[in-house]
VOZA-158319 format. One record per residue (C-alpha): x, y, z negated; residue in one letter; residue number from 1. Coordinates in steps of 0.5 Angstrom, whole numbers, plus 2048, in hexadecimal, padded with zeros to 3 digits. Example, Ala and Ser with C-alpha at 12.3 -4.5 7.8 and 13.67 -1.06 7.14 Angstrom:
% residues 2
X/Y/Z/rest/nr
819/7F7/7F0/A/1
81B/7FE/7F2/S/2
% end
This chain:
% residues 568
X/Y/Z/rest/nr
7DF/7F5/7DE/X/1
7E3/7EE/7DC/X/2
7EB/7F0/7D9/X/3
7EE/7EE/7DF/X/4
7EB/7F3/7E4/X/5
7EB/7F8/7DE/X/6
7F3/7F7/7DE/X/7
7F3/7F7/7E6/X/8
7F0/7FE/7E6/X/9
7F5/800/7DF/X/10
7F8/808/7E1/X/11
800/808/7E1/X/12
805/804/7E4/X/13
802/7FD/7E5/X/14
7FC/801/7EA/X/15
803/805/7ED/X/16
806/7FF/7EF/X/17
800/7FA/7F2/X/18
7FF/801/7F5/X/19
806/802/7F9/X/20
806/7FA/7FB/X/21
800/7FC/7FF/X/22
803/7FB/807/X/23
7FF/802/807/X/24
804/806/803/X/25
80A/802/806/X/26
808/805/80C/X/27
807/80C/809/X/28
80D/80C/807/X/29
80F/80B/80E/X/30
80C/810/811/X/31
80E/815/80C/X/32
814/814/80D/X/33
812/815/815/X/34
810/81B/814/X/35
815/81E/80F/X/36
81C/81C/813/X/37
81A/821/81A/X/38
818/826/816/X/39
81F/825/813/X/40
823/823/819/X/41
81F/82A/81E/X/42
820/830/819/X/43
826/82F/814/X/44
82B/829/817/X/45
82B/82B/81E/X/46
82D/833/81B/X/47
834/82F/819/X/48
835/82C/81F/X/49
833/833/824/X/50
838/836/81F/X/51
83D/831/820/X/52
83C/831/827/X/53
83D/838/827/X/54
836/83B/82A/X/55
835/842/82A/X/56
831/844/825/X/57
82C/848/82A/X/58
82B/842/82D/X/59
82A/83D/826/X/60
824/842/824/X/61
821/83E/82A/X/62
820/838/826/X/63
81D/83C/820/X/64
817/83B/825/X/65
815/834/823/X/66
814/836/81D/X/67
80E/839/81F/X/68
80B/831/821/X/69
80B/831/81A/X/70
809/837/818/X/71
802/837/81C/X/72
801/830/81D/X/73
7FA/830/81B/X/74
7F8/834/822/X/75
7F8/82C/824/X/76
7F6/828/81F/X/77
7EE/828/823/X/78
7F1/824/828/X/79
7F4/820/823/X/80
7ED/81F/820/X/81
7EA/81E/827/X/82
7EF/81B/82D/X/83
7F0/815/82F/X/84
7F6/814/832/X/85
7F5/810/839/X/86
7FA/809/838/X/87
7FB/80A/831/X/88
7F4/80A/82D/X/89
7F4/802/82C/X/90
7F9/804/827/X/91
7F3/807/822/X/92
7F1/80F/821/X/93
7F7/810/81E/X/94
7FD/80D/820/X/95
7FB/80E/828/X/96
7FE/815/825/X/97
803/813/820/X/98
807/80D/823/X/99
808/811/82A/X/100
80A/817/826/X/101
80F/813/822/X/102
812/80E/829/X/103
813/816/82C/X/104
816/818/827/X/105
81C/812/827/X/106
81C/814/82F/X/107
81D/81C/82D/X/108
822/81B/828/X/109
826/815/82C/X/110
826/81A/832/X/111
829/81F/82F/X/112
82E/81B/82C/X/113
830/819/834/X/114
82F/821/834/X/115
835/827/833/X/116
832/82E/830/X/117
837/832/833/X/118
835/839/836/X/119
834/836/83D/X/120
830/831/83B/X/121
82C/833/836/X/122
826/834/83A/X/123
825/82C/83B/X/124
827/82C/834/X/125
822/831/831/X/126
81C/82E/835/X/127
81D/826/832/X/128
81E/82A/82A/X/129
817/82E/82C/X/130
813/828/82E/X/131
815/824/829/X/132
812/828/824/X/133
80C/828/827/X/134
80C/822/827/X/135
80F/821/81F/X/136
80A/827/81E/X/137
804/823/822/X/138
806/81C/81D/X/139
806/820/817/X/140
7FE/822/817/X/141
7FD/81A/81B/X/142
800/818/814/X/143
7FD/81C/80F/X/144
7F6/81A/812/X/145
7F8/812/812/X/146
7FA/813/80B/X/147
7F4/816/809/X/148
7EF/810/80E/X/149
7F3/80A/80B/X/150
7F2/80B/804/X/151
7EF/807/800/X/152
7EE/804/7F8/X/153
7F5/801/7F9/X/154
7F9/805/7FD/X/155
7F5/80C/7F9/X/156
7F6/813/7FD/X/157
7FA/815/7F6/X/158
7FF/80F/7F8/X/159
800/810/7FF/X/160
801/817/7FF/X/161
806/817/7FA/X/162
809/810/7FE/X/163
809/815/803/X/164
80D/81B/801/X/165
812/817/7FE/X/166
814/814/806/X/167
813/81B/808/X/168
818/81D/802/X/169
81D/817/804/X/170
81D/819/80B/X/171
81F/820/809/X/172
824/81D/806/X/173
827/818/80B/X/174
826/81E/811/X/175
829/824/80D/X/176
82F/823/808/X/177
830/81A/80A/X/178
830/81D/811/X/179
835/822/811/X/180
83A/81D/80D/X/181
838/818/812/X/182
83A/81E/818/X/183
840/820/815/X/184
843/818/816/X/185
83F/815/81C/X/186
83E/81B/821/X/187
837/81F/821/X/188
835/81A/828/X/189
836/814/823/X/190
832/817/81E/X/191
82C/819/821/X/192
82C/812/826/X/193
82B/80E/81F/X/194
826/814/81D/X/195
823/811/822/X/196
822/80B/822/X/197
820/80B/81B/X/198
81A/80F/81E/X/199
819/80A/825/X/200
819/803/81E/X/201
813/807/81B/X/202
810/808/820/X/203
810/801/823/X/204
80E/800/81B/X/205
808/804/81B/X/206
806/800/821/X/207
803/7FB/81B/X/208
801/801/817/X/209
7F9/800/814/X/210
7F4/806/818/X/211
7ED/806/81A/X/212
7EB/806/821/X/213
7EC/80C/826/X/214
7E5/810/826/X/215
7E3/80D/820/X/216
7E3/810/819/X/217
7E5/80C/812/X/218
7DE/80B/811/X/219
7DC/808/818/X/220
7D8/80E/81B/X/221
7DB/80E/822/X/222
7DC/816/824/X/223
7D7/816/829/X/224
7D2/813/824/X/225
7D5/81A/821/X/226
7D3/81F/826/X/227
7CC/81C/828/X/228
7CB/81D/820/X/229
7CA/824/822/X/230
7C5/824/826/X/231
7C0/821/820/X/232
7BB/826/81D/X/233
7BE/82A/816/X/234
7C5/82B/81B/X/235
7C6/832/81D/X/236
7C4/834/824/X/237
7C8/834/82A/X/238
7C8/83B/82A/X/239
7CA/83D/825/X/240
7CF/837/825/X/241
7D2/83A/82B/X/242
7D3/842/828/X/243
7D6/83F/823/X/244
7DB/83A/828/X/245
7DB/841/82C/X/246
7DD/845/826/X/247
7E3/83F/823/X/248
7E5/83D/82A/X/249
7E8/844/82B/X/250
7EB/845/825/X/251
7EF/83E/826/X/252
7F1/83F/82D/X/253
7F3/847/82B/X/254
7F8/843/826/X/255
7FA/83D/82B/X/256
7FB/843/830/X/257
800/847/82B/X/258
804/842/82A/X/259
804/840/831/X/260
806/847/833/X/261
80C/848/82D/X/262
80F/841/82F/X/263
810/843/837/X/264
812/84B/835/X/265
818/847/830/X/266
81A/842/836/X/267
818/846/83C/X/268
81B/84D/839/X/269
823/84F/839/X/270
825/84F/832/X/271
825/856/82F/X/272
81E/856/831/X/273
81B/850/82E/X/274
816/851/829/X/275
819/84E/822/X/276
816/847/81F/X/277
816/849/818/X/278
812/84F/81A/X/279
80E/84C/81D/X/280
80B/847/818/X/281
80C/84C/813/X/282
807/851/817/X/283
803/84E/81B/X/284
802/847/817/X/285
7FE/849/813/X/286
7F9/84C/818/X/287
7F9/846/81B/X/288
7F6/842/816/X/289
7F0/847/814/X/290
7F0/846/81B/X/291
7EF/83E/81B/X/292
7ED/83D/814/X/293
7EB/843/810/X/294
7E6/846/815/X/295
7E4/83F/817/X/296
7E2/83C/810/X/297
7DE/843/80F/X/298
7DA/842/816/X/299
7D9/839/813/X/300
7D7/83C/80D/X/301
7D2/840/810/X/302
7CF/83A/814/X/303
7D0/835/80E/X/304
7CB/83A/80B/X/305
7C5/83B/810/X/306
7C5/833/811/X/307
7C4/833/809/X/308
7BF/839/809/X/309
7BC/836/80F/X/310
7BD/83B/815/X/311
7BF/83B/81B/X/312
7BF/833/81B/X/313
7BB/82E/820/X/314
7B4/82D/81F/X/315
7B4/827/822/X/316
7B9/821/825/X/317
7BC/822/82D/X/318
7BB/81C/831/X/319
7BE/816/82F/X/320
7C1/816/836/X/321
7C4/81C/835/X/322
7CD/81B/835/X/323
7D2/820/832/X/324
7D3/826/836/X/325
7DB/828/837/X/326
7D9/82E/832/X/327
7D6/829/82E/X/328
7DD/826/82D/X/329
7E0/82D/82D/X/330
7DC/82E/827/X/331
7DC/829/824/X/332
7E4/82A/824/X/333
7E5/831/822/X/334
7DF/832/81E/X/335
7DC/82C/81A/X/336
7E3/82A/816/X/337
7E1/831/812/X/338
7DA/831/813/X/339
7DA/82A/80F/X/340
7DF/82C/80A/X/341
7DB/833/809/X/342
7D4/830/808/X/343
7D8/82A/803/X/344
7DB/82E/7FF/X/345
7D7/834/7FE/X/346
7D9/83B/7FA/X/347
7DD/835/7F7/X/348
7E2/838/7FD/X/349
7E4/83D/7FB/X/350
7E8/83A/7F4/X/351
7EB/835/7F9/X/352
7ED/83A/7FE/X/353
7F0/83E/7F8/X/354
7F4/838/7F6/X/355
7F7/837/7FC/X/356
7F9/83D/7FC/X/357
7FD/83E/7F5/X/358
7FE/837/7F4/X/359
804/835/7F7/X/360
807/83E/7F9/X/361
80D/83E/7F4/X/362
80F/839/7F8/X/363
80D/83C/800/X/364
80F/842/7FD/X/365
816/842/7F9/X/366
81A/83D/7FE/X/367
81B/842/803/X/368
81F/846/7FD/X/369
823/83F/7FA/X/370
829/83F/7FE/X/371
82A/847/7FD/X/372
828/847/7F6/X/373
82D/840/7F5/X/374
833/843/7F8/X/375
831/84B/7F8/X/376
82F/84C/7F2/X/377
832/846/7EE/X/378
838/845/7F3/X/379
838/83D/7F4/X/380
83D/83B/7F9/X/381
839/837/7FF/X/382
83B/830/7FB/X/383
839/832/7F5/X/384
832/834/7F8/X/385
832/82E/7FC/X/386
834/829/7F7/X/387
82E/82C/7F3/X/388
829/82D/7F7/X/389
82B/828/7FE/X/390
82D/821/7F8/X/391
82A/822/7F2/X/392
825/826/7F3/X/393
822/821/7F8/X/394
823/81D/7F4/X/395
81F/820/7EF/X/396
819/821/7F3/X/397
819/81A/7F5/X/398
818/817/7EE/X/399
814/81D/7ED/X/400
80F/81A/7F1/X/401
80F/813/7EE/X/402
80D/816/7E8/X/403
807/81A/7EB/X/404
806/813/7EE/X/405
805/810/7E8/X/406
802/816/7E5/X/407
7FC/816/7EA/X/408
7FB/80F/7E8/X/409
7FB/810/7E0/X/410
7F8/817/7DF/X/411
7F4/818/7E5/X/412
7F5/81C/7EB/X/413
7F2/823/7E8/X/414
7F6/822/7E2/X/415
7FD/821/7E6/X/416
7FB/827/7EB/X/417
7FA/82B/7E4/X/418
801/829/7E1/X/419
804/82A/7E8/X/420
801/831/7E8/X/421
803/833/7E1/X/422
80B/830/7E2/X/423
80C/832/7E8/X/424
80A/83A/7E6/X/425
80F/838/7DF/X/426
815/836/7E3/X/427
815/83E/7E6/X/428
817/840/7DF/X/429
81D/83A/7E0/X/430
820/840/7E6/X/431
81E/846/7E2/X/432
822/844/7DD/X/433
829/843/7E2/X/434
827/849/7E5/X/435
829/84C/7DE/X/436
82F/848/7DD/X/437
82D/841/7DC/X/438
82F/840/7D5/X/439
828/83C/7D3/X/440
829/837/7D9/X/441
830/837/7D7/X/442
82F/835/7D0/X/443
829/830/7D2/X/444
82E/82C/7D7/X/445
834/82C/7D2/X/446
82F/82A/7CC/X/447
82D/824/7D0/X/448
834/822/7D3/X/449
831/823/7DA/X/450
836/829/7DB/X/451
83C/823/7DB/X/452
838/81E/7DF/X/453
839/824/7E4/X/454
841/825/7E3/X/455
842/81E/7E4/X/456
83D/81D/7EA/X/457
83F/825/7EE/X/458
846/825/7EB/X/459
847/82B/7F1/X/460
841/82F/7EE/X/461
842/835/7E9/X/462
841/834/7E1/X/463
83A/838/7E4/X/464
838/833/7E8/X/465
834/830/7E3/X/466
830/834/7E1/X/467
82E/835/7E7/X/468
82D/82D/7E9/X/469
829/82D/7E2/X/470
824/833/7E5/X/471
824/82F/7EC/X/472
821/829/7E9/X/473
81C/82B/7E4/X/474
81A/82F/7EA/X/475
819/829/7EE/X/476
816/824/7EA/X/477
811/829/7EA/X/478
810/82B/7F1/X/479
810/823/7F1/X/480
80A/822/7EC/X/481
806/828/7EF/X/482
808/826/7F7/X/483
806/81F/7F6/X/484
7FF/822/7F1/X/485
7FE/827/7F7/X/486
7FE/824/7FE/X/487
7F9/81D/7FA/X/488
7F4/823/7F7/X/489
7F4/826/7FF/X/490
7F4/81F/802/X/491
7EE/81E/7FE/X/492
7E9/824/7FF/X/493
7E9/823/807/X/494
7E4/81F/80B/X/495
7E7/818/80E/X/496
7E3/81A/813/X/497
7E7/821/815/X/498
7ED/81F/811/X/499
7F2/822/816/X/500
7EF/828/817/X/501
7ED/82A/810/X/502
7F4/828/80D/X/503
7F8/82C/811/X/504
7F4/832/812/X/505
7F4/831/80A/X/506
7FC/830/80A/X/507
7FC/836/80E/X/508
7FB/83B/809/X/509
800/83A/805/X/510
804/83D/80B/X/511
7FF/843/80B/X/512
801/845/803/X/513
808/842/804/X/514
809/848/80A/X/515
805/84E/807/X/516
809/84C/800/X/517
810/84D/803/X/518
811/853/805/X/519
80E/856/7FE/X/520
812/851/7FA/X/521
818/853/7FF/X/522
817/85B/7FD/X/523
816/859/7F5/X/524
81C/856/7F4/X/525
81F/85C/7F7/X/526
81C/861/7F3/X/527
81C/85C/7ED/X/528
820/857/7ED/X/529
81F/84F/7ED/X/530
81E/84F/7E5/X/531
817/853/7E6/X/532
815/84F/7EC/X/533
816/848/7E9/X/534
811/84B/7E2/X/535
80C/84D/7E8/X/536
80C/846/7EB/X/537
80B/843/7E5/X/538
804/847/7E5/X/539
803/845/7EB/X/540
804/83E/7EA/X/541
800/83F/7E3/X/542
7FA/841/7E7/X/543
7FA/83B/7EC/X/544
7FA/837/7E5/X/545
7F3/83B/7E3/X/546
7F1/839/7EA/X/547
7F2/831/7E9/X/548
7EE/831/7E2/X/549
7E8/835/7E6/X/550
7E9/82F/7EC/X/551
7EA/82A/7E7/X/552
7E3/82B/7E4/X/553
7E1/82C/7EB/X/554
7E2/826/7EC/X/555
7E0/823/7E5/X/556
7D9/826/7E6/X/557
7D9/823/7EE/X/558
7DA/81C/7EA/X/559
7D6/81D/7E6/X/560
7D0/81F/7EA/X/561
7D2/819/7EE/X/562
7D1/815/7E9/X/563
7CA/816/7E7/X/564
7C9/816/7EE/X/565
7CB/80F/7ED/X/566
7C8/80C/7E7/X/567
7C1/810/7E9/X/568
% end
């Protein structure tokens, strides 16, 4: 290797840089801002203006429905992975889901715009909202899968997920605390008419976006070429293919039906009977994911072992002539995503699913407890905790992810996943200390000069806010380090060929840890108080940190393997 490649290749800025000049991650950055501005705009603006247009609060309850579309958006990513949509797959795998979605999505939030939330016409409003996170949740798992198939030497997996994330984190700030000042002086029909033509301009945009054909994988392997992969010698029988499919088709359509039922008790139903959302996803979503992910894999597993041992597998080819049936396609959709990712990865799942498990649940956990812990147990007024946590601490994210950016491309992706683990478990010690009166973070931050930094940009603030604002932004930057090490490591253990299946359902879990956590968490801190919560998260945080050492020399010992492959 000459000089000039060694210095091309160097780790650090200079690849970060060549990296994000690549068009791939401009249009991350625009997707990512896509994703996160809905998100922001369905399930915390558009609260303020129900309030303000003086919603009964019964009726408001409705509205916590769409959160489920993101919630349990993996009960549709196999059509992601499998349909092409009729008019629009000339677009590319992809962005036949992702440019449409975006394009519906300006059409919703204008609509709403020219729409009056009022208890009369509520009805129409509701339904607008509710289809345009479907159609914000559909997007999401479209661009996740993209990200994951366009990556390359240049434009990494480690730099576009962190590309990503900071467009997302953007967009939560232009949708949640920029719209509300916008609201408050053009009128909330003016704010969401631009919210929306933001959307329709990247809409329009990602139109140029790179992607691969529709019905084509990122290594050429057209779908049908997959399906007809099945019927070779050493493929399970069709058969057992056809209990297995049996068995999952099942527990997936009992979880589809479950949510299905749920939404049509809540807005069929009067008021005082309709069942309560947060229930819902804290008592049955659980269930729902061993439904679709947990009983699943276990059944892939099983499967994965009788090709690798030789039993029940073809002993001869099908006829060549012979063409996918529909339980093929079906199969294909719901099974051999896991199938795949189960045989890949072997008894190396188990770490993986533990780490997905632990790696990010401070966080899952403990954000349902912030706002009472800022301004119940340390009294912040409502402005000191959104200047805070709204401004400063977005902020602090974002420069957060920056540096996990750089961090990816100079120490490696194990290495910044480790550090991200680590810090973000310390931080937790950061809130015990201000559950016990903040002195230390005081101290620090005066020390600093950072406390007058503060008083002069938050003159409204107590002499309290900033330690408080000190805690947020250590916090922060580490979510920020961890977030951008987390969703590059994810994105690059699953298949490009299931990419959208495989990512969400792992995604997916955090919802499953985050919901049992809560109410044991919730009843510790009751018992306990928050300075024993915040010592336990530590050591649930140290755990995911044991837990990336292990993956680390998993995936050392893999490279190495491969290497040896290679050379021999």
């Amino acid at each position: 290797m000459d000089e000039a490649e060694a210095a091309k290749r160097k780790p650090g800025w200079g690849t970060l840089l060549r990296s994000l000049r690549n068009p791939k991650s401009g249009y991350m950055a625009l997707f990512g801002f896509a994703s996160g501005l809905p998100f922001a705009l369905f399930l915390g603006t558009l609260y303020a203006w129900l309030s303000e247009a003086e919603v009964e609060l019964e009726t408001m309850g409705v509205f916590s429905l769409i959160g489920l579309a993101y919630a349990f958006q993996f009960l549709w990513s196999p059509l992601i992975d499998k349909v092409s949509i009729p008019g629009f797959a000339r677009l590319g795998r992809r962005k036949q889901w992702i440019v449409p979605s975006q394009i519906l999505l300006g059409v919703i939030l204008i609509a709403l715009s020219l729409s009056s939330p009022t208890n009369e016409a509520i009805g129409w409003f509701s339904l607008l909202a509710g289809i345009g996170a479907l159609a914000s949740a559909t997007q999401d798992i479209a661009i996740n899968a993209w990200r994951i198939d366009v990556a390359d030497e240049e434009a990494t997996i480690d730099i576009l997920s962190t590309v990503y994330q900071m467009g997302y984190r953007l967009a939560a700030l232009v949708g949640g605390a920029l719209g509300l000042i916008i609201a408050a002086r053009i009128g909330w029909p003016q704010t969401y008419l631009m919210m929306g033509a933001i959307l329709l301009a990247i809409g329009i945009a990602g139109l140029f976006a790179p992607d691969s054909k529709a019905g084509e994988n990122t290594d050429g392997t057209m779908t049908d070429e997959l399906l007809i992969s099945l019927r070779q010698r050493g493929e399970i029988v069709p058969s057992v293919r056809k209990k297995a499919l049996a068995v999952v088709g099942l527990l997936w359509a009992g979880a589809i039906g479950t949510v299905l039922t749920f939404m049509v008790m809540s807005l069929a139903y009067p008021p005082e009977e309709r069942p309560n959302p947060t229930d819902f996803t804290l008592y049955y979503g659980p269930w729902i994911i061993v439904a679709t992910v947990v009983i699943p894999a276990l059944i892939a597993g099983w499967l994965a072992g009788q090709k690798r041992r030789g039993r029940n597998v073809l002993m001869e080819d099908f006829p060549v002539s012979a063409r996918p049936s529909a339980l093929d396609h079906l199969y294909r959709a719901l099974v051999m995503p896991l199938v795949e990712f189960v045989g890949r990865m072997g008894w190396s799942l188990v770490l993986i699913l533990s780490l997905v498990l632990t790696y990010r649940i401070c966080d899952a956990i403990w954000g349902t407890f912030a706002y009472p812990f800022y301004l119940g147990e340390l009294e912040y007024t409502n402005d000191e905790v959104a200047f805070a946590s709204k401004f400063f601490g977005v902020g602090a994210i974002i420069a957060g992810l920056a540096f996990g950016g750089y961090l990816l491309t100079a120490i490696g992706r194990m290495a910044t996943l480790t550090l991200g683990a680590l810090i973000a478990a310390l931080t937790n010690l950061l809130y015990a200390d201000m559950a016990a009166g903040g002195a230390n973070m005081q101290a620090a931050s005066d020390a600093i000069g950072f406390s007058a930094l503060i008083s002069f940009m938050a003159p409204f603030g107590s002499d309290a806010l900033p330690r408080l604002t000190f805690t947020i932004m250590w916090e922060n930057l580490a979510i920020g380090i961890a977030g951008a090490a987390y969703v590059a490591w994810l994105s690059s253990i699953v298949s490009k060929k299931y990419s959208a299946v495989q990512y969400a359902l792992l995604s997916s879990l955090t919802l499953l840890i985050g919901t049992l956590g809560r109410g044991a968490l919730g009843e510790m801190i009751e018992n306990r108080g928050f300075f024993d919560v915040f010592v336990l998260t530590t050591l649930i945080g140290l755990v995911a940190v044991i837990l990336c050492l292990l993956e680390w020399v998993r995936v050392y010992r893999k490279g190495a393997r491969a290497a040896g492959i290679e050379a021999s």
